[in-house]
Biotite code that builds the C-alpha atoms (Angstrom):
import biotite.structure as struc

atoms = struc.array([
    struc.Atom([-33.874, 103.798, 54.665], chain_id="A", res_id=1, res_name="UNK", atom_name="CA", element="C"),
    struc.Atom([-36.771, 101.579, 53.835], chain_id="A", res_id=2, res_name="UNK", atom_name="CA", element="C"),
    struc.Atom([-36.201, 101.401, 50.620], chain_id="A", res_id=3, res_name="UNK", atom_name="CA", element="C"),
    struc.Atom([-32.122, 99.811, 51.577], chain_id="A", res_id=4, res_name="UNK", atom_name="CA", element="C"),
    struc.Atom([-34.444, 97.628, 54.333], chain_id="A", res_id=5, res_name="UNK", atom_name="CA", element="C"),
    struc.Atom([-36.464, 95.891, 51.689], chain_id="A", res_id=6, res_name="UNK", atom_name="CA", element="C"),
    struc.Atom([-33.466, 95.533, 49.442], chain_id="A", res_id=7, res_name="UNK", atom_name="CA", element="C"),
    struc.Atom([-31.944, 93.465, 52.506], chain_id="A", res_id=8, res_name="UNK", atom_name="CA", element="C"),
    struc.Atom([-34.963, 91.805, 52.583], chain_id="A", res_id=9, res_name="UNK", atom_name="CA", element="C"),
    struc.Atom([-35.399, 90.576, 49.434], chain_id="A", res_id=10, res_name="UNK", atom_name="CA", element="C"),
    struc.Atom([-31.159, 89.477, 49.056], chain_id="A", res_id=11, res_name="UNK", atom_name="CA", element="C"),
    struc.Atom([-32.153, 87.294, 51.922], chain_id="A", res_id=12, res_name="UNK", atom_name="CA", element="C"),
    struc.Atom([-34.997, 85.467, 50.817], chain_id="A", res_id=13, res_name="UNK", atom_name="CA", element="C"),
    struc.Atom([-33.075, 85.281, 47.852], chain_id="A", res_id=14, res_name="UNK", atom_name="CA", element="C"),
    struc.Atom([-30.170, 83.607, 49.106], chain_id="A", res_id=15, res_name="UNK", atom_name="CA", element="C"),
    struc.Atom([-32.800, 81.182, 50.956], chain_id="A", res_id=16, res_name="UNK", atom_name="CA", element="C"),
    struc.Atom([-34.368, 80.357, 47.942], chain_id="A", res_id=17, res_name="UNK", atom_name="CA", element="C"),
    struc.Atom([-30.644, 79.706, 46.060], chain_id="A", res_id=18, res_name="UNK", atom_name="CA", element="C"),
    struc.Atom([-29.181, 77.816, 49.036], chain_id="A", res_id=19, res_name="UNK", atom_name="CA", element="C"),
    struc.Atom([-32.368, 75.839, 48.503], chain_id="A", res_id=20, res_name="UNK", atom_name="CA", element="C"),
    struc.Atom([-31.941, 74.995, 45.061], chain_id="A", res_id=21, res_name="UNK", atom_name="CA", element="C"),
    struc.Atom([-28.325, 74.092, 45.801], chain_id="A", res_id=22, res_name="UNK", atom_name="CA", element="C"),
    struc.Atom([-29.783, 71.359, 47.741], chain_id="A", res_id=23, res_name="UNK", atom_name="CA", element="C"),
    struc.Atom([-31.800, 69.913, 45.264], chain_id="A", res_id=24, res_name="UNK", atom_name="CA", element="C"),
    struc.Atom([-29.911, 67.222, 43.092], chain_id="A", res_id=25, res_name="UNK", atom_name="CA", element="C"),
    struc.Atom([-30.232, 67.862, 39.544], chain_id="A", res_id=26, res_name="UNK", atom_name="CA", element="C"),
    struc.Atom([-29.502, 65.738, 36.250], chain_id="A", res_id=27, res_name="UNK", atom_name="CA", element="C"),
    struc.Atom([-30.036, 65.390, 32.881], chain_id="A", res_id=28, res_name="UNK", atom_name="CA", element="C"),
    struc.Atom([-31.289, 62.151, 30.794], chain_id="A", res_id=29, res_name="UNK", atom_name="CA", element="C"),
    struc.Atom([-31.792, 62.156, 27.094], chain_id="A", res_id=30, res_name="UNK", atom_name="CA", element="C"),
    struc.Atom([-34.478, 59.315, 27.527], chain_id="A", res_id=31, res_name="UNK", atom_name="CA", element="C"),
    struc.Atom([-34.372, 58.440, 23.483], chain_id="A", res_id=32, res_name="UNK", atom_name="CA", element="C"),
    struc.Atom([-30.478, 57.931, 23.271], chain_id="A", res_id=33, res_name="UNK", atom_name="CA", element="C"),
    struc.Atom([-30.631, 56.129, 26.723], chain_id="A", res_id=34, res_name="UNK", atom_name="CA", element="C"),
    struc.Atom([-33.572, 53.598, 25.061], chain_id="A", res_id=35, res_name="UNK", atom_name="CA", element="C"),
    struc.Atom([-32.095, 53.315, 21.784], chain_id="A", res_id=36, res_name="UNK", atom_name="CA", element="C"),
    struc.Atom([-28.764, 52.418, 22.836], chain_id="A", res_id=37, res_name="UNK", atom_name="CA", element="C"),
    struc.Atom([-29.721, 49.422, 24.845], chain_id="A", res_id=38, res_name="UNK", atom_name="CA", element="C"),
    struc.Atom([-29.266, 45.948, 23.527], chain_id="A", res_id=39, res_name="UNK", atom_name="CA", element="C"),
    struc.Atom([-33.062, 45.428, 23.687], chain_id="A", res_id=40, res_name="UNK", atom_name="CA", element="C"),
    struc.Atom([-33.306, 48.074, 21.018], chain_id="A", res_id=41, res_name="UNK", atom_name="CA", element="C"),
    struc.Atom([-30.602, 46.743, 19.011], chain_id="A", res_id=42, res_name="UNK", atom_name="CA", element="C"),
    struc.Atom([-32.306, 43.564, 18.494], chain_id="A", res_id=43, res_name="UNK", atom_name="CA", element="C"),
    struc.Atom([-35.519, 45.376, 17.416], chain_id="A", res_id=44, res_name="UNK", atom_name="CA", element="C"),
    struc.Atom([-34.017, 47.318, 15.270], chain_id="A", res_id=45, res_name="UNK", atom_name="CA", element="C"),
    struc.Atom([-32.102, 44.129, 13.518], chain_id="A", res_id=46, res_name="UNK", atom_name="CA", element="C"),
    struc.Atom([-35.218, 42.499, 13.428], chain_id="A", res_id=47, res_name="UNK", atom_name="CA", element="C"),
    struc.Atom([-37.281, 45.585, 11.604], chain_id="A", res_id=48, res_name="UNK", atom_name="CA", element="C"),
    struc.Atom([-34.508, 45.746, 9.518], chain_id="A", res_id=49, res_name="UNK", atom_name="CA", element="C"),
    struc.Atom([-34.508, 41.584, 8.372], chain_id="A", res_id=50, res_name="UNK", atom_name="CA", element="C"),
    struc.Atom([-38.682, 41.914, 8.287], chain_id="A", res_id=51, res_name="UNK", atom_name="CA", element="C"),
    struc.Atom([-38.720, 45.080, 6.071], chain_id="A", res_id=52, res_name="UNK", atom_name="CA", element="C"),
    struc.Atom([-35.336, 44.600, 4.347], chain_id="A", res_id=53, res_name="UNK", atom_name="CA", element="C"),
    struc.Atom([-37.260, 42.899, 0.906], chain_id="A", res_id=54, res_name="UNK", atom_name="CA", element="C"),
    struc.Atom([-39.894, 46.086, 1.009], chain_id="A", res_id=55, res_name="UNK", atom_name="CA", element="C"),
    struc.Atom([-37.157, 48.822, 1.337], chain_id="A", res_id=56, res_name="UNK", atom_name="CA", element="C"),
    struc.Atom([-35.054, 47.070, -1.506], chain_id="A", res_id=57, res_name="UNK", atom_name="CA", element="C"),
    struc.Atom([-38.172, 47.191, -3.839], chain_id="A", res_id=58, res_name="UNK", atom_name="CA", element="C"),
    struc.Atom([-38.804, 50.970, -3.174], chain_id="A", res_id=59, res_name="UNK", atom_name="CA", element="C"),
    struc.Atom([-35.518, 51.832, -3.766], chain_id="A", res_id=60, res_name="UNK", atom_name="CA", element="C"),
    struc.Atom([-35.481, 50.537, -6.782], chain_id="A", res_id=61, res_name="UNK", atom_name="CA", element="C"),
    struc.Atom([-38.453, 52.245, -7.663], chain_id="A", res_id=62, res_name="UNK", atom_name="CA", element="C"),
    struc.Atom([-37.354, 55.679, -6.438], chain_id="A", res_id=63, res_name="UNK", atom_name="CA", element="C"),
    struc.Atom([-34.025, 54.870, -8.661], chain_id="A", res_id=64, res_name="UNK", atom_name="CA", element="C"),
    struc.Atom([-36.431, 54.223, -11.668], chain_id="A", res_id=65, res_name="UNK", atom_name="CA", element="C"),
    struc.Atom([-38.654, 57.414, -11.208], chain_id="A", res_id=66, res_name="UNK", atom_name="CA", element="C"),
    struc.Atom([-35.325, 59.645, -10.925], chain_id="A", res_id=67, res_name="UNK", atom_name="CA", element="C"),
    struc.Atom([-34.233, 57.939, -14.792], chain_id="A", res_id=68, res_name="UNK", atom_name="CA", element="C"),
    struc.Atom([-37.550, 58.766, -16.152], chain_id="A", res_id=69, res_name="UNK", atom_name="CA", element="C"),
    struc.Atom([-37.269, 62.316, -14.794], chain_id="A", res_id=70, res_name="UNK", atom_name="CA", element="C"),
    struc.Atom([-33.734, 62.744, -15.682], chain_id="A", res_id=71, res_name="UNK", atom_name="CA", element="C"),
    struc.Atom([-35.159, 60.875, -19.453], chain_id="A", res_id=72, res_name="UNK", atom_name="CA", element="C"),
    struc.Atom([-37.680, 63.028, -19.263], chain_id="A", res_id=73, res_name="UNK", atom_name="CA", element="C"),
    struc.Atom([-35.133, 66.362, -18.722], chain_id="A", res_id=74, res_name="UNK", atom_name="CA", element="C"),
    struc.Atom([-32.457, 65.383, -21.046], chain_id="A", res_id=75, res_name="UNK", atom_name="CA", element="C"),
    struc.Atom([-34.643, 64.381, -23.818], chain_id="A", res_id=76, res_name="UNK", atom_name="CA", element="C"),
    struc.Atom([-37.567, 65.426, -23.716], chain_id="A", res_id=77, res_name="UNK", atom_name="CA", element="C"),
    struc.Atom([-37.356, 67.880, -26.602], chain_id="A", res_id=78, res_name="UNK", atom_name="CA", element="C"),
    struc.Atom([-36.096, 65.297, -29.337], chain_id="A", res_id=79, res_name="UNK", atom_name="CA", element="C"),
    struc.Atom([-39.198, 63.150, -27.964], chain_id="A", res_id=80, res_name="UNK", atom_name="CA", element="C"),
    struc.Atom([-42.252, 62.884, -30.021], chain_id="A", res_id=81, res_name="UNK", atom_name="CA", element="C"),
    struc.Atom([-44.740, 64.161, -28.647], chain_id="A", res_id=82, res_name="UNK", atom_name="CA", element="C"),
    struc.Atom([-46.684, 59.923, -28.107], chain_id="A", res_id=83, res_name="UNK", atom_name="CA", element="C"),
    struc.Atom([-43.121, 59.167, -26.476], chain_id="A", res_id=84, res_name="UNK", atom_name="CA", element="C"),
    struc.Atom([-42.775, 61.831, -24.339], chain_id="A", res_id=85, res_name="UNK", atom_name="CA", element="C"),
    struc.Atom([-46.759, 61.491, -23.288], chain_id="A", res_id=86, res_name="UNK", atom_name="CA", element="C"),
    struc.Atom([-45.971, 57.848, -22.336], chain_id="A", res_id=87, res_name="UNK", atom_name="CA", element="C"),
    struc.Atom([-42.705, 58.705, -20.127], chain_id="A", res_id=88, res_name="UNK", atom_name="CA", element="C"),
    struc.Atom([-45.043, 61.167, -18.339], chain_id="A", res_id=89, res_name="UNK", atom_name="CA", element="C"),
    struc.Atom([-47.205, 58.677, -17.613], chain_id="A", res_id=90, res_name="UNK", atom_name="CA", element="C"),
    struc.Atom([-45.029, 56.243, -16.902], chain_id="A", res_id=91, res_name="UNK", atom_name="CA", element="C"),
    struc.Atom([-43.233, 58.874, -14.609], chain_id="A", res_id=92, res_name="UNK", atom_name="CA", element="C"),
    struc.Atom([-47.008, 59.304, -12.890], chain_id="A", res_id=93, res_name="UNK", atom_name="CA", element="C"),
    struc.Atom([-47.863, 55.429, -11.962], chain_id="A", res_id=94, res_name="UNK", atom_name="CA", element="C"),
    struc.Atom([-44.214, 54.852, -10.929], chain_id="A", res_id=95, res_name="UNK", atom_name="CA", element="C"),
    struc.Atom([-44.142, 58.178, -8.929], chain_id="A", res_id=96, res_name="UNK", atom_name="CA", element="C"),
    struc.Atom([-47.419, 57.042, -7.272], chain_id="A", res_id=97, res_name="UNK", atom_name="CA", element="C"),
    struc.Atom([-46.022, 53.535, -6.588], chain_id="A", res_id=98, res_name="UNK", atom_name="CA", element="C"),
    struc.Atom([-43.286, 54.983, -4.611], chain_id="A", res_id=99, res_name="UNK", atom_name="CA", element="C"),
    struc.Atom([-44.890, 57.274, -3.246], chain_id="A", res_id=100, res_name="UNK", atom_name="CA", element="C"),
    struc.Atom([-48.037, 54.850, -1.898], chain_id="A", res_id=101, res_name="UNK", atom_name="CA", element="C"),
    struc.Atom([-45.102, 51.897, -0.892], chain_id="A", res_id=102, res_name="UNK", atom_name="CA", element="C"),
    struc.Atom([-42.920, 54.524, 0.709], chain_id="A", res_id=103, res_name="UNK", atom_name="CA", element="C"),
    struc.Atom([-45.716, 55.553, 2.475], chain_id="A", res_id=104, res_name="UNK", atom_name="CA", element="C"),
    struc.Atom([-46.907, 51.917, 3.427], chain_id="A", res_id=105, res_name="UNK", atom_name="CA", element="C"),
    struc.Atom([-43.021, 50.866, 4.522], chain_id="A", res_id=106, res_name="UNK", atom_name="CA", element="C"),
    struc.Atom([-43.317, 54.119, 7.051], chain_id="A", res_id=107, res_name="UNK", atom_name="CA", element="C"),
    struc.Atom([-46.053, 53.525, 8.756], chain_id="A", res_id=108, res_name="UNK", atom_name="CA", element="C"),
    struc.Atom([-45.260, 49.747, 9.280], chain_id="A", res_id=109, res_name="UNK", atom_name="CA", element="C"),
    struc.Atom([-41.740, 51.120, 10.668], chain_id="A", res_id=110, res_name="UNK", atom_name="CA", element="C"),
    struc.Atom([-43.757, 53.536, 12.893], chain_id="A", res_id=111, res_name="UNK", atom_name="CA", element="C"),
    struc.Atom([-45.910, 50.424, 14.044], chain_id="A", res_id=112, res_name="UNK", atom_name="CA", element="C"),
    struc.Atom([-43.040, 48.593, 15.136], chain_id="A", res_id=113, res_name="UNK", atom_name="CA", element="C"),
    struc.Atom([-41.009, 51.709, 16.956], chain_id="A", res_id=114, res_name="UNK", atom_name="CA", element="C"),
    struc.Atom([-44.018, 52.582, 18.778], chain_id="A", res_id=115, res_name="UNK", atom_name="CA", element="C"),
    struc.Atom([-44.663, 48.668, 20.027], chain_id="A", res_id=116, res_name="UNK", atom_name="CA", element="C"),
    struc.Atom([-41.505, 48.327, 20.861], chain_id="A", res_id=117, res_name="UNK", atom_name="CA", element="C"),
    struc.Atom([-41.524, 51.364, 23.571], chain_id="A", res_id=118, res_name="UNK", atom_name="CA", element="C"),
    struc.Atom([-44.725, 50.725, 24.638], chain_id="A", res_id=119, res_name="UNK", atom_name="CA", element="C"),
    struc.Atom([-43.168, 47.148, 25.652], chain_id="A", res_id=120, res_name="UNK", atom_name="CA", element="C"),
    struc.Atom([-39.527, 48.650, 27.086], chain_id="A", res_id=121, res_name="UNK", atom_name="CA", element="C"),
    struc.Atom([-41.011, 52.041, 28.489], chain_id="A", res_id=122, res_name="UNK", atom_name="CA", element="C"),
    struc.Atom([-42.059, 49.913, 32.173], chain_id="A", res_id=123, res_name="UNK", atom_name="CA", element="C"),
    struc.Atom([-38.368, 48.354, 31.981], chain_id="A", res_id=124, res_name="UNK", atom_name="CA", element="C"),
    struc.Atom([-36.681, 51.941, 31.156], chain_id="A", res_id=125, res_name="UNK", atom_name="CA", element="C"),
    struc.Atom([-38.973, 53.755, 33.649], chain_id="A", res_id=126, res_name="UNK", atom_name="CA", element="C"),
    struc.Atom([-37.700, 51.199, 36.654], chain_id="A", res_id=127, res_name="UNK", atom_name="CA", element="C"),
    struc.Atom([-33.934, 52.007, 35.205], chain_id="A", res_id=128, res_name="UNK", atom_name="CA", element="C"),
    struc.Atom([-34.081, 55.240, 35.604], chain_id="A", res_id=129, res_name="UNK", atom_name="CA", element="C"),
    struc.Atom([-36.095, 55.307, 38.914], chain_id="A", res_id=130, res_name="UNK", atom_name="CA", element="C"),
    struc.Atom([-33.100, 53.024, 40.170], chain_id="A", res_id=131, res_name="UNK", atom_name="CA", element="C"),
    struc.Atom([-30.134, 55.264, 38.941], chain_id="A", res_id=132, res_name="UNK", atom_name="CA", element="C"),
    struc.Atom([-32.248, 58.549, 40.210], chain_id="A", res_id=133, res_name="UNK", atom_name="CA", element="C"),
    struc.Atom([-32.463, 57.005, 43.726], chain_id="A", res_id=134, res_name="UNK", atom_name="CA", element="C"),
    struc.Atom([-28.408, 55.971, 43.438], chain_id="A", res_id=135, res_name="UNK", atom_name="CA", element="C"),
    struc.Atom([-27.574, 59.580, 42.835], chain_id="A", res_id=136, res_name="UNK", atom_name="CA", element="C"),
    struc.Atom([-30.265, 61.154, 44.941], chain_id="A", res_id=137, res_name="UNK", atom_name="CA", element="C"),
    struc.Atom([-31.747, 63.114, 42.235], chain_id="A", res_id=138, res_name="UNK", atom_name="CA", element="C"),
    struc.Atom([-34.387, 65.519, 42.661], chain_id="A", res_id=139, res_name="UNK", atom_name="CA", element="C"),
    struc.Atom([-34.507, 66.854, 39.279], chain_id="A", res_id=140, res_name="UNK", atom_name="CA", element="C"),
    struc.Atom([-34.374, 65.117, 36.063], chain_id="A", res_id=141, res_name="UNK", atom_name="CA", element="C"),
    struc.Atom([-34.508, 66.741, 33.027], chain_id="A", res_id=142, res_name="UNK", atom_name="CA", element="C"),
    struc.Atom([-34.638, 66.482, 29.620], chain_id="A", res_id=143, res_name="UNK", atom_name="CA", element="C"),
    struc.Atom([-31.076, 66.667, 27.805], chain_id="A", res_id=144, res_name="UNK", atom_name="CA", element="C"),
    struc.Atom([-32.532, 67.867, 24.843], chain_id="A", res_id=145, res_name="UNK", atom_name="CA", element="C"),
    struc.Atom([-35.083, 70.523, 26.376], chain_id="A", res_id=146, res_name="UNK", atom_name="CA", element="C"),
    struc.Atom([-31.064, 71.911, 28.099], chain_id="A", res_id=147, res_name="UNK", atom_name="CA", element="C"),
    struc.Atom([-28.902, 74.007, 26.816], chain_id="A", res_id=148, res_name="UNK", atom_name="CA", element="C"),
    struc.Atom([-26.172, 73.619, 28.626], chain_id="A", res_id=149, res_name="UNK", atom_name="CA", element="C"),
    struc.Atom([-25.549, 70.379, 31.322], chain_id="A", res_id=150, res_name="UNK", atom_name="CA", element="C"),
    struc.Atom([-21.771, 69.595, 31.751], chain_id="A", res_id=151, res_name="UNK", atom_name="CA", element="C"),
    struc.Atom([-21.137, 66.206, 31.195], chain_id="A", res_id=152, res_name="UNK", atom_name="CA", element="C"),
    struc.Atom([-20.995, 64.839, 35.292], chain_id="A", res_id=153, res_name="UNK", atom_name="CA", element="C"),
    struc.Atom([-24.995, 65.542, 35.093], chain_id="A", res_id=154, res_name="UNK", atom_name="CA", element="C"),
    struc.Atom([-25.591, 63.459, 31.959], chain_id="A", res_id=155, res_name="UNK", atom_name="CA", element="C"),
    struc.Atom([-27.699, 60.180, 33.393], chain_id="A", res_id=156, res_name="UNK", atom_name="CA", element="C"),
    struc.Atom([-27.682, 58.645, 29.774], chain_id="A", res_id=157, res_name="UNK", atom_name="CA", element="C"),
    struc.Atom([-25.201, 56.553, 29.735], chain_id="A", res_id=158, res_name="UNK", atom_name="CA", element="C"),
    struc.Atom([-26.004, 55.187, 33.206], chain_id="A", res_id=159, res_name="UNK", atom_name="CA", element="C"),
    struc.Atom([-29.385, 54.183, 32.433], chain_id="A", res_id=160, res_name="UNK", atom_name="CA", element="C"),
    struc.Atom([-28.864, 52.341, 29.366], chain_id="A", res_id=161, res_name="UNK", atom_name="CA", element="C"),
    struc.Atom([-26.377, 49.820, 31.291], chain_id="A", res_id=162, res_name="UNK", atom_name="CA", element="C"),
    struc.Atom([-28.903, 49.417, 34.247], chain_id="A", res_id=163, res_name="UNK", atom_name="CA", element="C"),
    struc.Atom([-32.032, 49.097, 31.744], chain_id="A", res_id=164, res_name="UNK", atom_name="CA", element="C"),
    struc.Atom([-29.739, 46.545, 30.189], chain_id="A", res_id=165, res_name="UNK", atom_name="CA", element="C"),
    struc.Atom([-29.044, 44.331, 33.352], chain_id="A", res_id=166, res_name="UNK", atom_name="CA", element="C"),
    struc.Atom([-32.661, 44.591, 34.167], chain_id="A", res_id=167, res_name="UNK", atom_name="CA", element="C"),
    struc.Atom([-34.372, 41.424, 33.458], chain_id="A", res_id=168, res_name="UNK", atom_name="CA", element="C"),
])
């Protein structure tokens, strides 16, 4: 008998505890889309893209030359002397270093400008998505990507991209 009283104990606190998580309004934002989607972002993105457009032609061009000399290098490198294929391999070397150092260089300038750029919109999208949490009476706000499952009336994404975009 004490054991079925405890039971009825526990389904009751229980239930309190559910019925009190039903209150609770809960969402889901995927912060990242939400950012990169407004027009803010756009523009930075068009801009990186006009700034670093010259640099990313160059190392492609130089990745395209360092897959000839290693397809050269493949295909003939057993009817090579042994002077020619020496100087492919180094070739191969310096322009494989090249793309690898410009590559490297073209990154990091990329990463420079990403990380200004939220640093400069994360005030903007924080006040966006305070304003659409308060319109929905949200108590909860989650990460879409750390859910696996939200149905798509919870999704805040959309929402907050629109209002970052008519903040001023």
């Amino acid at each position: 008998m004490r054991k079925w009283m405890l039971a009825l104990a526990m389904t009751g606190a229980l239930g309190t505890t559910a019925g009190a998580a039903q209150a609770n309004e809960v969402a889901v934002l995927d912060w990242q889309q939400a950012l990169l989607e407004t027009s803010s972002a756009q523009q930075s993105m068009n801009q990186l893209k006009n700034q670093l457009g010259g640099q990313q032609q160059q190392v492609k061009a130089l990745g395209e030359e360092v897959q000839k000399l290693q397809q050269r290098l493949q295909s003939d490198g057993d009817v090579m002397s042994d002077s020619e294929r020496q100087g492919v391999m180094k070739q191969l070397r310096q322009k494989g270093g090249q793309f690898q150092q410009q590559r490297g260089q073209l990154e990091q300038k990329r990463a420079q400008q990403e990380q200004a750029f939220l640093k400069q919109a994360r005030p903007k999208l924080d006040r966006a998505i305070e304003q659409v949490v308060k319109r929905h009476n949200v108590d909860v706000l989650v990460d879409r990507n750390s859910v696996i499952y939200a149905g798509d009336a919870l999704d805040l994404t959309q929402e907050v991209t629109k209002t970052f975009n008519s903040l001023n």
